[in-house]
ZABAFI-391138 format. One record per residue: x, y, z of N, C-alpha, C in turn; residue number from 1; residue in one letter; chain. Coordinates in steps of 0.001 Angstrom, whole numbers, plus 500000, padded with zeros to 6 digits. Layout:
residues N
n.u|n.v|n.w|ca.u|ca.v|ca.w|c.u|c.v|c.w|nr|rest|kette
X|Y|Z|X|Y|Z|X|Y|Z|NUM|a|A
...
***
This chain:
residues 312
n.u|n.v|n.w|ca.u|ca.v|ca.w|c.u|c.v|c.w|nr|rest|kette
697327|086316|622475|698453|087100|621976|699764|086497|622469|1|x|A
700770|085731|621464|702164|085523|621840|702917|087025|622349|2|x|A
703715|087036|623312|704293|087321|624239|705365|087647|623774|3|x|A
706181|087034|622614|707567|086223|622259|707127|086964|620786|4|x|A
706211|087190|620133|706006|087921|618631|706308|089858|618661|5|x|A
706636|090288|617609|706686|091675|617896|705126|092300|618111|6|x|A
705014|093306|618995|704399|093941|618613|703167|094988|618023|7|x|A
704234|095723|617050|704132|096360|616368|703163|095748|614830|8|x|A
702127|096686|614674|701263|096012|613608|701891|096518|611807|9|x|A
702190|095539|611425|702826|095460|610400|701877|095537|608994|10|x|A
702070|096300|607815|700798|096360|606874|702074|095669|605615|11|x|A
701349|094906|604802|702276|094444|603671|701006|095164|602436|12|x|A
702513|095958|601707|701769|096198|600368|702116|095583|599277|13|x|A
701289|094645|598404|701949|094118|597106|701198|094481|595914|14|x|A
702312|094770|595246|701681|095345|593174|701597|093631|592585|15|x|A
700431|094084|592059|699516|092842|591002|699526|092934|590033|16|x|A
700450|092865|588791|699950|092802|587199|700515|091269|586853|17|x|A
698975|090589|586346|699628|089488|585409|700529|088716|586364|18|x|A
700529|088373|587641|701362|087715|588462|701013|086110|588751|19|x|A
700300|085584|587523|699407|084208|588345|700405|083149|588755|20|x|A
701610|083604|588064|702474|082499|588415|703590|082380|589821|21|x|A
703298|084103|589885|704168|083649|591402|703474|084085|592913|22|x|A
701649|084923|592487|701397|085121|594068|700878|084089|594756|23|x|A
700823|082731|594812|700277|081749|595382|701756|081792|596385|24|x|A
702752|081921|595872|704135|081726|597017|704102|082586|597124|25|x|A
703660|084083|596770|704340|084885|597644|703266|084995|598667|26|x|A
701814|084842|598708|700936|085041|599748|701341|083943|600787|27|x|A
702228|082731|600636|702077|081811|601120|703172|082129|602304|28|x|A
703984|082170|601314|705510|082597|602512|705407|084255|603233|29|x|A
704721|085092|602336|704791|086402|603683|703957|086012|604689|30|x|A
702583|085499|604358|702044|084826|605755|702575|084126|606743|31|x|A
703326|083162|605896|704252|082239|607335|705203|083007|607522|32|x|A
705998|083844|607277|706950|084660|608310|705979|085772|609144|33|x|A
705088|086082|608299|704738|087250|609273|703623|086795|610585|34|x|A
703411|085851|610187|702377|084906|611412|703570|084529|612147|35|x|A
704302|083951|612360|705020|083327|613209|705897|084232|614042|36|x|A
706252|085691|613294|706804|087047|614220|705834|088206|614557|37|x|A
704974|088390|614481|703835|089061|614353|702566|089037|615191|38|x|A
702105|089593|616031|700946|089578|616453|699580|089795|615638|39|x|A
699870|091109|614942|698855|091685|614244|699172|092455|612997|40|x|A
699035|092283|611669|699312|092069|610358|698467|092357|609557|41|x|A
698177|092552|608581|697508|092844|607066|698263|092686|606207|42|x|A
697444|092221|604992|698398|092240|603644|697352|093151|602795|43|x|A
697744|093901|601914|697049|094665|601251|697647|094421|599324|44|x|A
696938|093600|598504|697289|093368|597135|696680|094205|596412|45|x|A
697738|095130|595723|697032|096087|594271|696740|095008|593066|46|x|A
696071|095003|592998|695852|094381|591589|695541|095539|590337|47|x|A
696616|095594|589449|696748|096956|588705|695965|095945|587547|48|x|A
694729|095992|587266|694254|095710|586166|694841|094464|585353|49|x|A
694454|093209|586116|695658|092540|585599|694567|091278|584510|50|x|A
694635|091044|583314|694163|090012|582596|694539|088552|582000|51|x|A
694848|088353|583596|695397|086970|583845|694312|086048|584927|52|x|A
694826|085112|585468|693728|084631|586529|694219|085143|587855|53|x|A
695484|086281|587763|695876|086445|589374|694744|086750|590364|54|x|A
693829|087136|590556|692723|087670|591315|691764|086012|591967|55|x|A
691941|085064|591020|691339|084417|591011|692141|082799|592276|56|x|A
693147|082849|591509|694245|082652|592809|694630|083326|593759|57|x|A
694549|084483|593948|694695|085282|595209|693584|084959|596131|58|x|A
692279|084901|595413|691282|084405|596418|691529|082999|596661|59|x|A
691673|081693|595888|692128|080706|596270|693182|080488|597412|60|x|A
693939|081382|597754|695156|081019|598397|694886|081854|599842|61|x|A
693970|082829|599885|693701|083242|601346|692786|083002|601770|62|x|A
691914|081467|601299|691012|081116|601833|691499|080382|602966|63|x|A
692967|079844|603255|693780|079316|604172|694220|080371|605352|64|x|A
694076|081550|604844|694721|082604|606012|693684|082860|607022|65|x|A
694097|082819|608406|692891|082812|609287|693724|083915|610573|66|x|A
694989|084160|609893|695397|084794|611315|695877|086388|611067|67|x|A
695109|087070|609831|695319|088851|609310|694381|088729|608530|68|x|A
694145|090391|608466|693036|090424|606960|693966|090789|605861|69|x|A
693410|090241|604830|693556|090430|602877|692768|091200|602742|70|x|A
692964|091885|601805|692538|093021|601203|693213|093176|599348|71|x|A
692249|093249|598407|692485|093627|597116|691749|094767|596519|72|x|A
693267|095498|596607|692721|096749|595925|692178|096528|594219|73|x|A
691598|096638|593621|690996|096490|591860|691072|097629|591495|74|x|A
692354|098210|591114|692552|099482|590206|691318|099588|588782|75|x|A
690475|100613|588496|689127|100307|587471|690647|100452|586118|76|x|A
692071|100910|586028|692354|100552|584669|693766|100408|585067|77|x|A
694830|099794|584120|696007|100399|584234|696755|101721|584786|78|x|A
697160|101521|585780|697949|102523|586809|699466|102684|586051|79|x|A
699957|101901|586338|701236|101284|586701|701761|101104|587840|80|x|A
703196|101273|588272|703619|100410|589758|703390|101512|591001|81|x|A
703639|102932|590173|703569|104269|590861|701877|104307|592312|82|x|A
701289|104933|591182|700299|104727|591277|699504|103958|592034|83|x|A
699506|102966|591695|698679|101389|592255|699159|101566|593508|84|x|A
700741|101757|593798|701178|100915|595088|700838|102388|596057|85|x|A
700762|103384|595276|700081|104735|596109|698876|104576|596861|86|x|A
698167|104054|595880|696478|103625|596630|696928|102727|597641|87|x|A
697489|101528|597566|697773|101026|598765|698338|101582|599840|88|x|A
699012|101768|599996|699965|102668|601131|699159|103826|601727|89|x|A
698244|104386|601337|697134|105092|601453|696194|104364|602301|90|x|A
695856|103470|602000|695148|102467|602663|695782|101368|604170|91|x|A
696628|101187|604082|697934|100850|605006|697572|101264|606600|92|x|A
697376|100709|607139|697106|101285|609149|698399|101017|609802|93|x|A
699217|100078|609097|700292|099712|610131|701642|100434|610377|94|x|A
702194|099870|611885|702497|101167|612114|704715|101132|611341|95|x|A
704487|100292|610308|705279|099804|609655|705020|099418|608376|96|x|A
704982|099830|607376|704664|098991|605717|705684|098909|605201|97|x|A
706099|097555|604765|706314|096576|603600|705450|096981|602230|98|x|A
706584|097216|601271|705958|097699|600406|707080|096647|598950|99|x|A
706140|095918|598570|706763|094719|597580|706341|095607|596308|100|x|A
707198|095771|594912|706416|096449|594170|706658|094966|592836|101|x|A
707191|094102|593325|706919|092703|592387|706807|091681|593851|102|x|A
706136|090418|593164|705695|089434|593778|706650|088692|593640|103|x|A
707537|088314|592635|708325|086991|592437|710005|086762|593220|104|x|A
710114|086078|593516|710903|085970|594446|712246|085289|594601|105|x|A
713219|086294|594027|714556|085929|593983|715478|086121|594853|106|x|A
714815|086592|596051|716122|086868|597800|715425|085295|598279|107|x|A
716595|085714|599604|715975|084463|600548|714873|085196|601804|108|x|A
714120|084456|601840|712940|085082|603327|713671|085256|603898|109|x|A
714926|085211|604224|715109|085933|605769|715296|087585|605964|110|x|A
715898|088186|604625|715443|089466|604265|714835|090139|604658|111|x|A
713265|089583|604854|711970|089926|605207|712235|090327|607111|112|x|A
712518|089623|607392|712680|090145|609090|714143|091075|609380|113|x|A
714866|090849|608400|716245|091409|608251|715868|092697|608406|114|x|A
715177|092766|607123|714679|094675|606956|713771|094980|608097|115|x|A
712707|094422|608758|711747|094774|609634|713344|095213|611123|116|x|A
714179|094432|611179|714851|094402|612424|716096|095415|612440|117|x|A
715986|095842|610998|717118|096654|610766|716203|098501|611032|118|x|A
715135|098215|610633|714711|099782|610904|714706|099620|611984|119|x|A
714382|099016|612816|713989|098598|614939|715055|099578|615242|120|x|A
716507|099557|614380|717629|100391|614887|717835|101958|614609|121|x|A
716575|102156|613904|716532|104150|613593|716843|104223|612473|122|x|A
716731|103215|611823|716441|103582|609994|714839|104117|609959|123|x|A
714462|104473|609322|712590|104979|608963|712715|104676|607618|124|x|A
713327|104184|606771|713327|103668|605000|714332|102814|605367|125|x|A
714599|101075|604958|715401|100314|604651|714992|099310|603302|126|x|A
715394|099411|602525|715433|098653|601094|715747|097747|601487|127|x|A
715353|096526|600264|716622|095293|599853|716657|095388|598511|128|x|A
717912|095408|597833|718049|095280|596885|719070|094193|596023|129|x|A
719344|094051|594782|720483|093063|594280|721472|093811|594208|130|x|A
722674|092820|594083|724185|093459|594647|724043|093843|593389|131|x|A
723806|093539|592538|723933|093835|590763|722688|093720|590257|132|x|A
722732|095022|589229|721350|095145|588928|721117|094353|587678|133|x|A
720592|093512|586864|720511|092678|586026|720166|093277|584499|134|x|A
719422|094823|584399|719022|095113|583553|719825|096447|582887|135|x|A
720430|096196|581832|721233|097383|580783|720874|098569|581466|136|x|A
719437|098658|581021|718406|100183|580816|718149|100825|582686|137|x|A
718186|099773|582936|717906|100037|584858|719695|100999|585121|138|x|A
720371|100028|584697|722377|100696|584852|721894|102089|584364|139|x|A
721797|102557|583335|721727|103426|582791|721072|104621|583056|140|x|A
719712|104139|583932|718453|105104|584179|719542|105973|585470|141|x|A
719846|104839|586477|720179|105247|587590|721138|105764|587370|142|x|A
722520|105734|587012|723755|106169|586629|723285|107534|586339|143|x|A
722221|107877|585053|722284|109028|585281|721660|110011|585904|144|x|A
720366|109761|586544|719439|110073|587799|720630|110461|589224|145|x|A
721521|109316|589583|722082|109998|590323|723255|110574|590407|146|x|A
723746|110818|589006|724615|112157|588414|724156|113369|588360|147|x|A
722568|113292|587952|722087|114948|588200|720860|115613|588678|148|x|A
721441|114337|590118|719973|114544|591223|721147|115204|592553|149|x|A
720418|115686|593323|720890|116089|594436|720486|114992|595487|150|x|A
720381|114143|595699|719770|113313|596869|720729|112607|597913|151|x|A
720707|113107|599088|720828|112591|600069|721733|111314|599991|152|x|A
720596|110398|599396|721049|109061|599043|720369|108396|597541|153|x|A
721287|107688|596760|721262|106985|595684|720276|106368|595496|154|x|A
719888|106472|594042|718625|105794|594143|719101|104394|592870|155|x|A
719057|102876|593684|718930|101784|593098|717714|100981|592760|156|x|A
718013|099560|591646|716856|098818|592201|716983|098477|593112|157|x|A
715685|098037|593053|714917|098003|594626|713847|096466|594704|158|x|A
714114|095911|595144|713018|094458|595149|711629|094671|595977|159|x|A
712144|094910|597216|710866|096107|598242|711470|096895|599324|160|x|A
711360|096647|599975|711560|098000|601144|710399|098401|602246|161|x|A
710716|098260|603477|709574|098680|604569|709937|100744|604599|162|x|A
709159|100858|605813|708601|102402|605773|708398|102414|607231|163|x|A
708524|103206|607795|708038|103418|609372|706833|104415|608690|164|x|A
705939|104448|609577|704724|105499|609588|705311|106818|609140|165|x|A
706277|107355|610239|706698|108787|610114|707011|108925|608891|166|x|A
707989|107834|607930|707941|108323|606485|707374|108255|605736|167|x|A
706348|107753|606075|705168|107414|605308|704264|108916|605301|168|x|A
703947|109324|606534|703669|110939|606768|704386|111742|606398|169|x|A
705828|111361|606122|706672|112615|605800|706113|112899|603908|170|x|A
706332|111471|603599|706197|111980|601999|704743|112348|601970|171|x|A
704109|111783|601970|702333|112639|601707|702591|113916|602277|172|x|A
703090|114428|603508|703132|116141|603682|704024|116124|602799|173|x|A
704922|116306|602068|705645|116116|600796|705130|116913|599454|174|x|A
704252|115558|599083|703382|115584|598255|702203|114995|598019|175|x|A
701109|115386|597754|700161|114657|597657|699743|114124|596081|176|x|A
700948|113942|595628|700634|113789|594329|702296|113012|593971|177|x|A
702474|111822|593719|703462|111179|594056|704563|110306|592694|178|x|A
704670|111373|591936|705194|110490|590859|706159|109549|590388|179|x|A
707077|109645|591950|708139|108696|591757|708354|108883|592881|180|x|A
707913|107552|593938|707830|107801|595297|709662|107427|595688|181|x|A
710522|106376|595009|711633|106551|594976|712195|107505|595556|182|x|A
712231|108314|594656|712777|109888|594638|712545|110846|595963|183|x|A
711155|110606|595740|710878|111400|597106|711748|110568|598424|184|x|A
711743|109392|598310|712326|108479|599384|713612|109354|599604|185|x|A
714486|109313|598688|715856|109491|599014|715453|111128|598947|186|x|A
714692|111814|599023|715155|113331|599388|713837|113667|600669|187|x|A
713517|112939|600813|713131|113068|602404|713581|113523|603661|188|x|A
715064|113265|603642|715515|113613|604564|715273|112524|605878|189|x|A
714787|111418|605925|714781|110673|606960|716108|109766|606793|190|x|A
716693|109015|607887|717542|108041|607825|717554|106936|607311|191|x|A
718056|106330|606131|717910|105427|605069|718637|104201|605348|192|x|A
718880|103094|604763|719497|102116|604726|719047|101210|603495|193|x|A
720123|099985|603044|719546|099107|602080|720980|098313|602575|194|x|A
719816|096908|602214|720275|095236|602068|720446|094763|600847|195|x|A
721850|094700|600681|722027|093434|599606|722213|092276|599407|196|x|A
721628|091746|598346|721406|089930|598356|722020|089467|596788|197|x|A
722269|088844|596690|722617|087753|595737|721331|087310|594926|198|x|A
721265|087865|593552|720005|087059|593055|719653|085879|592737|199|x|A
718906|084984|592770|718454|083791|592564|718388|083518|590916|200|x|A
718759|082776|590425|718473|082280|588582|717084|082682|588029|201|x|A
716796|083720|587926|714931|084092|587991|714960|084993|586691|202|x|A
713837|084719|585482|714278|085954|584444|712326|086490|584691|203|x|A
712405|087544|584994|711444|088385|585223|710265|088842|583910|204|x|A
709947|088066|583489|709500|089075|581964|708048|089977|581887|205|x|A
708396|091144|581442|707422|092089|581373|706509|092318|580355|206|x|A
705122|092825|580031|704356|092942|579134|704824|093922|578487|207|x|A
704220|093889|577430|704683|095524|576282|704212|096475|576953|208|x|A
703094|096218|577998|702308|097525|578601|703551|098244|579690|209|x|A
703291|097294|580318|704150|097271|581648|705738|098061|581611|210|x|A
706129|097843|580344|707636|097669|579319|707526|099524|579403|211|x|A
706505|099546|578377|706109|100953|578147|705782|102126|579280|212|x|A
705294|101466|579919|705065|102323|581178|706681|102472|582178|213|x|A
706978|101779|582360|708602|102018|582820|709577|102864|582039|214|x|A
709383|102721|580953|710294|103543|580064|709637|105437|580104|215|x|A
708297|105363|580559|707966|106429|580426|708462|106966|581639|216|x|A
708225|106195|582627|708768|106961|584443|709745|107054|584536|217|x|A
710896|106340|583515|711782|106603|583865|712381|108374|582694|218|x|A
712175|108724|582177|711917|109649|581481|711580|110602|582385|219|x|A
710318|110667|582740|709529|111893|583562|710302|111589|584729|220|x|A
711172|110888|585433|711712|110792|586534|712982|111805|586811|221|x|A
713318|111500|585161|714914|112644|585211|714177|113621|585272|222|x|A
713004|114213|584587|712711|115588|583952|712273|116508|585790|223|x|A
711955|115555|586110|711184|115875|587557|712071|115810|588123|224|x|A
713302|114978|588668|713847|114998|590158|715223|115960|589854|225|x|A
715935|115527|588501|716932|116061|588555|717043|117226|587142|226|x|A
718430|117580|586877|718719|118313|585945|719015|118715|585440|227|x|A
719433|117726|584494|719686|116921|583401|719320|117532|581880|228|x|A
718009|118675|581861|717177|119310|581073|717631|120427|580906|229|x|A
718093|121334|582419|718389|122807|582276|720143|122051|581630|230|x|A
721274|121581|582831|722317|121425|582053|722749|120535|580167|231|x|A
721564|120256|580212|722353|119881|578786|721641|121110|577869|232|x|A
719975|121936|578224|720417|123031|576851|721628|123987|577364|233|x|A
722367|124415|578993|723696|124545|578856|724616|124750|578500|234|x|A
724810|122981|577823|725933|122605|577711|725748|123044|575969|235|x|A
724677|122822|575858|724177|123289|573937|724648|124754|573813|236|x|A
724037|125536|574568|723752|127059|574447|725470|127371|574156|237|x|A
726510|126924|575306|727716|127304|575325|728567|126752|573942|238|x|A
728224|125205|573382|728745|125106|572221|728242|125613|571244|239|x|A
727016|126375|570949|726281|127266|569705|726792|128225|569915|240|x|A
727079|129166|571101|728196|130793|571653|729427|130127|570812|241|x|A
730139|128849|571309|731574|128567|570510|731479|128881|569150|242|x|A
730849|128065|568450|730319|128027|566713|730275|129158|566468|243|x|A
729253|130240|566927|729172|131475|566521|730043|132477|566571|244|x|A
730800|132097|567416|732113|132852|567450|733093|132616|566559|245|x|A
733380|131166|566301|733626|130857|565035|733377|130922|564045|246|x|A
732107|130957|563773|731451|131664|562203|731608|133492|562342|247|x|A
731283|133991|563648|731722|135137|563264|733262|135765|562686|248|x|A
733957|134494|563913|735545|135265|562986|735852|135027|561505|249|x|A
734977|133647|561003|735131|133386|559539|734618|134807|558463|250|x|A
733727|134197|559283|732684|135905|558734|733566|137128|557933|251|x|A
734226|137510|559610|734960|138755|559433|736318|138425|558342|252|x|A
736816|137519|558357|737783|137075|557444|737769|137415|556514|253|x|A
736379|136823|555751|735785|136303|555240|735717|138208|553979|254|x|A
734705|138819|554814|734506|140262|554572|735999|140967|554582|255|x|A
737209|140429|555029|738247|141648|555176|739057|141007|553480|256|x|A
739260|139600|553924|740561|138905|552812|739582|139004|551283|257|x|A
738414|138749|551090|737471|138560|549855|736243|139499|549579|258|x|A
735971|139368|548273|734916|139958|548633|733520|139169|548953|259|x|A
732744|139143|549539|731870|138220|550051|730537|138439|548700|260|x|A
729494|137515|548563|728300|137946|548141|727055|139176|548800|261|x|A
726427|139973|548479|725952|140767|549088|724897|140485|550338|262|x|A
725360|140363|551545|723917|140571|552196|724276|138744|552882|263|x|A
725426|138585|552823|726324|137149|553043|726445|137331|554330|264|x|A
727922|138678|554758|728009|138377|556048|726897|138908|557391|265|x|A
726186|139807|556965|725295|139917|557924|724261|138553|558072|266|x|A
724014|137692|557151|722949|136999|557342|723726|136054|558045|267|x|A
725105|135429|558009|725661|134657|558156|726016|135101|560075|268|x|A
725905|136644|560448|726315|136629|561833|724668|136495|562222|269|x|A
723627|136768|561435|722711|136885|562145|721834|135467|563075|270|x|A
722610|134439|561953|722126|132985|561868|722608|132632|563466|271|x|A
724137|133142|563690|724796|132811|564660|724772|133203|565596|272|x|A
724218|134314|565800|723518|135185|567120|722567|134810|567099|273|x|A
721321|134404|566320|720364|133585|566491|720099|132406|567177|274|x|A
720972|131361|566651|720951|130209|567028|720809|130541|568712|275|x|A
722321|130828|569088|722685|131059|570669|721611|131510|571253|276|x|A
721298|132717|570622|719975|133137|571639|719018|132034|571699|277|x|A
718744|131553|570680|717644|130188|571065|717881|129433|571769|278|x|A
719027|128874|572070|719136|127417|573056|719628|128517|574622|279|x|A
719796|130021|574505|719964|129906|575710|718396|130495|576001|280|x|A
717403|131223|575597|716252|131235|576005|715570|129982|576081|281|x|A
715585|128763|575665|715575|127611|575884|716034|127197|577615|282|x|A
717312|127303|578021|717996|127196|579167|717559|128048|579763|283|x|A
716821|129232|579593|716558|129889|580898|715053|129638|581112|284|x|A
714382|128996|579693|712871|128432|580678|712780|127054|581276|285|x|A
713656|126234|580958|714218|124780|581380|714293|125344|582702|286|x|A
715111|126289|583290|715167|126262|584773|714166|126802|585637|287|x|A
713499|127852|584491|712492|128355|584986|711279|127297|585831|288|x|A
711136|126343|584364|710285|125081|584559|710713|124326|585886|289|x|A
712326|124179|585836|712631|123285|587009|712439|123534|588477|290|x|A
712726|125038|588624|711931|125448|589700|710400|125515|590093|291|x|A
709818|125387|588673|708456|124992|589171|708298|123990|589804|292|x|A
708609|123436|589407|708373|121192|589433|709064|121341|591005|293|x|A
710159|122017|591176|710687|121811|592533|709494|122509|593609|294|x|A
708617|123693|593260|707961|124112|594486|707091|122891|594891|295|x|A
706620|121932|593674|705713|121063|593492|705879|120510|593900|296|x|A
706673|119195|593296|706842|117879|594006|708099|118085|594918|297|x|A
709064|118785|594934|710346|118585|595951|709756|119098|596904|298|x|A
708936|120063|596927|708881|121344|598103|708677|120628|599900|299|x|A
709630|120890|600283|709743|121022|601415|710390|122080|602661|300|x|A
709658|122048|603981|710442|122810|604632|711580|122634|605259|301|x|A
711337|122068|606395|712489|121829|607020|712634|120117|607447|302|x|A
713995|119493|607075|713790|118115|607668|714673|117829|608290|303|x|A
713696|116797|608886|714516|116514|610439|714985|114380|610177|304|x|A
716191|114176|610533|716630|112738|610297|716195|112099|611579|305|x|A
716161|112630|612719|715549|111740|614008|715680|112849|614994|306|x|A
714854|112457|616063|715519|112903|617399|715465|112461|618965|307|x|A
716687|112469|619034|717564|111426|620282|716892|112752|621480|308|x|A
716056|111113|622607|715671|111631|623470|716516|111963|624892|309|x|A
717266|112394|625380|717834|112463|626393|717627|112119|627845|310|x|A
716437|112596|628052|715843|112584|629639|714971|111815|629481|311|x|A
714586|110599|630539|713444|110203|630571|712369|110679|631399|312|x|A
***
């Protein structure tokens, strides 16, 4: 055992779809940083159902590793990133996880000890992320996620991010059912941090599966964390009250200055008291719903950000 290495046993989690082209470097280089600072280590690879040769090079490339165990998780179908990287982290002993949710690699390694040395200081969640996020739909998701989320802290991309144990325990007492571990991250209540880097010339490209499945989490992500659902039927309910108030004064006009057709203006206020009532019974089961989802996945009791020991 080096003397001069940390430690603390470190677990690396990495997501596997279709990656044949970049996990040969990434198994190559987390090994050599984490061997050379590290006493005792694991890497743990999801392989989310992937129909490429990644599995096949993953075994090729840790037939060289002699100083941690590998481990491949074989999801039996398509997960997605959620999911998959759940089973791992589940699986995880160390008393620190690295949690990569892509393999390919556009920071510089030094990142990698950056973030391990930056929680050392009482972060329990530290990200790395790009100073700029590269993708339209990513601007967009987040922009409005954290317009009508309550969280603590912002939720960006994210390249990976370590975990101390405790938050790792905090979210499973959380939830045991984890649909956007993100989310839960930033409303945890533990002390957060994130690193930004400069991206490297790298274009990332995704499968139609993969494509599809993101577009869906990010969907169920608003519907779940924030709310976005109760205020916009709202914002509906209050402009259908406007309208109807407006069709009612036409209405009445309508009945005082002319003579109307028979059976005109009642149908015409009834349409308009109608409507309203619909989008606001609409808005009052939207919140109804939202408080469900909150006993569910938000529900928590009381949280605590650290605590400073005084006496030895």
């Amino acid at each position: 055992m080096d003397i001069n290495k940390e430690k603390n046993f470190l677990s690396v989690v990495a997501y596997i779809h279709n990656d044949e082209n970049d996990i040969a470097k990434f198994i190559e280089n987390i090994n050599e940083i984490l061997s050379n600072n590290f006493n005792k280590y694991e890497i743990i690879l999801v392989d989310d159902a992937s129909n490429d040769i990644s599995v096949a090079i993953i075994k090729e490339a840790v037939q060289k590793i002699k100083s941690c165990t590998v481990q491949i998780i074989h999801m039996s179908y398509y997960h997605g990133n959620e999911l998959a990287m759940n089973a791992g982290v589940q699986l995880a002993i160390g008393d620190f996880v690295f949690e990569f949710d892509k393999v390919s690699i556009d920071y510089d390694d030094k990142y990698i000890m950056d973030t391990y040395r930056r929680s050392l200081t009482g972060y329990d969640i530290v990200s790395v992320s790009p100073a700029e996020a590269k993708s339209k739909g990513s601007q967009l998701f987040y922009k409005l996620y954290n317009k009508f989320s309550n969280n603590q802290y912002e939720l960006k991309t994210e390249c990976f991010r370590i975990l101390s144990r405790r938050a790792i325990n905090r979210i499973f007492s959380m939830s045991k059912t984890i649909p956007y571990r993100k989310a839960l991250y930033a409303n945890c209540g533990l002390k957060q941090d994130t690193l930004y880097y400069k991206t490297k010339s790298q274009t990332i490209e995704k499968d139609s599966q993969e494509k599809h499945y993101r577009y869906k989490m990010a969907v169920d992500a608003l519907i779940l964390f924030t709310d976005i659902g109760y205020k916009t039927a709202f914002i509906l309910t209050l402009v259908m009250m406007a309208i109807s108030i407006i069709i009612a004064a036409y209405t009445a006009f309508i009945f005082i200055a002319e003579k109307p057709v028979s059976g005109w203006t009642s149908m015409m206020i009834f349409m308009a008291v109608g409507f309203t009532g619909i989008f606001a019974v609409s808005a009052i089961i939207i919140k109804y719903l939202d408080l469900l989802v909150g006993l569910v996945f938000k529900k928590k009791t009381s949280t605590i950000e650290s605590i400073e020991k005084l006496t030895h």
